[in-house]
N, C-alpha and C positions, 0 to 999 in steps of 0.2 A: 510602722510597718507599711499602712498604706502609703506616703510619703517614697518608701524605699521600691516600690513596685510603679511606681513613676516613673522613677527615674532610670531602675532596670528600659520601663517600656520607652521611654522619652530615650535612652540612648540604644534601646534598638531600632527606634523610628528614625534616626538619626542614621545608623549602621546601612539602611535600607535606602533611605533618600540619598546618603554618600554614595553606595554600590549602584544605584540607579543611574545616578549621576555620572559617575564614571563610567556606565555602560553606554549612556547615552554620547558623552563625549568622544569614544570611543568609535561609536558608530556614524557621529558626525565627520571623524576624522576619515575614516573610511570611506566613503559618500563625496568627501575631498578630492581626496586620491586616486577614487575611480574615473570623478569628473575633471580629475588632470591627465590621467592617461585619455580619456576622451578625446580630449581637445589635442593633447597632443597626437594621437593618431588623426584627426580631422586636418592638422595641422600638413601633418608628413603625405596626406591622401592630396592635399593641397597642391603639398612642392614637387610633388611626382605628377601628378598633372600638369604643371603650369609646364615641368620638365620634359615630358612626353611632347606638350603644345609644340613647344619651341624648338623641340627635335625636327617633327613635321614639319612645322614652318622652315627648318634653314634645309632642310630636305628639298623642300618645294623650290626653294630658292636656287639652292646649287644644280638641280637637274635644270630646270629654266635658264638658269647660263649656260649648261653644257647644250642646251640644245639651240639656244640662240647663240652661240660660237661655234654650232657646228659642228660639237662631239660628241653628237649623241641622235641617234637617230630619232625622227619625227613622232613617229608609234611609238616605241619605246618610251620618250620621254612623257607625250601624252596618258600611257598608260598607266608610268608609275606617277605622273603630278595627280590624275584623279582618284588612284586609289588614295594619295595622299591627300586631298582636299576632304573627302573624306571620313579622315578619322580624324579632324580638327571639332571642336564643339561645334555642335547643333546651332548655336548662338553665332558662330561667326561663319556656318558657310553659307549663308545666304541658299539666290537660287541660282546654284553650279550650272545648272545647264544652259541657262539662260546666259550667267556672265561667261562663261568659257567656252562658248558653242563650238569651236575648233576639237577641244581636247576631248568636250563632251561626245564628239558625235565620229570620232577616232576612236572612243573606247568603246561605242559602242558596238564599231567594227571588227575591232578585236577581241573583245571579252570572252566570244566562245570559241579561239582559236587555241587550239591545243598548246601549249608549252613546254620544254624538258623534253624529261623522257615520252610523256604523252604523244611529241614532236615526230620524236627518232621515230617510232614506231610505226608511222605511218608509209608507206610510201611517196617515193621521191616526187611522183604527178601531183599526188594533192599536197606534200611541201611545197611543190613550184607553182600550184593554184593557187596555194594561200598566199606567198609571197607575193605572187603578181596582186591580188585583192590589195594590198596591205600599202605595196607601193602605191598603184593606182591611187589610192587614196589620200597615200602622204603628198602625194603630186595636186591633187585636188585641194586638200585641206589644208596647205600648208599658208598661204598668208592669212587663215584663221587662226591655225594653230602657233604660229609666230606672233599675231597682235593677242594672242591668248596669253601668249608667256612673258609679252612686255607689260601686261596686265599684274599678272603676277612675280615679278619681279619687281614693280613699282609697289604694289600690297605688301610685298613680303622682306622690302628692302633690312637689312641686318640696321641695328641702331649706331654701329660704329661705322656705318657707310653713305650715312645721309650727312 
């Protein structure tokens, strides 16, 4: 009888160690699978960045040819390259004002001039006051703002174009 109370307990200690075991492998597998969705989102946060970057950049690129050909107005272009410079990483825009002094110091003429509708709404004297500011300046700024965009144009050249 003692003998038989053994081995009841020996195979419920058994039952218990199994069940453990499979909980435990269980929860290893779990632990798996969440550190694969992990990586996989770490992964996709990756490729949407790198994808964002390289938006930017051919952005930056293609307004810089429009404006070193001539189709695209000075401020204008100035304005959308430096909101675009940017929103590039921390890591690569250096120090923007310093290398782009042309566009830099364009944007900083324009930055609080109304646009859109904000525009319309003004009257036509202070449209024609801002505009006169604007030219003035592109007239001034412009072989900054021109060796500004061969600057980036040579930085940002596309890799099927070099």
């Amino acid at each position: 009888m003692h003998n038989s109370w053994m081995i009841v307990l020996l195979l419920i200690a058994l039952l218990l160690i199994a069940g453990l075991a499979f909980y435990a492998g269980k929860l290893l597998w779990l632990v798996r699978q969440q550190q694969q969705q992990q990586l996989q989102q770490v992964k996709q946060q990756q490729h949407q960045q790198l994808q964002n970057q390289l938006y930017v950049e051919q952005s930056i690129y293609t307004i810089c040819k429009a404006v070193d050909a001539g189709q695209c107005e000075l401020s204008e272009g100035a304005l959308r390259v430096w909101v675009l410079l940017n929103r590039l990483p921390e890591q690569q825009q250096g120090p923007l004002a310093a290398d782009y002094p042309g566009i830099f110091q364009m944007y900083q003429i324009l930055k609080d001039m109304p646009t859109h509708q904000a525009r319309q709404a003004q009257t036509k004297q202070a449209i024609r006051q801002q505009d006169s500011q604007r030219l003035q300046a592109e007239q001034q700024l412009k072989p900054q703002i021109l060796a500004d965009t061969v600057k980036l144009l040579q930085r940002f050249k596309p890799a099927e174009a070099l």
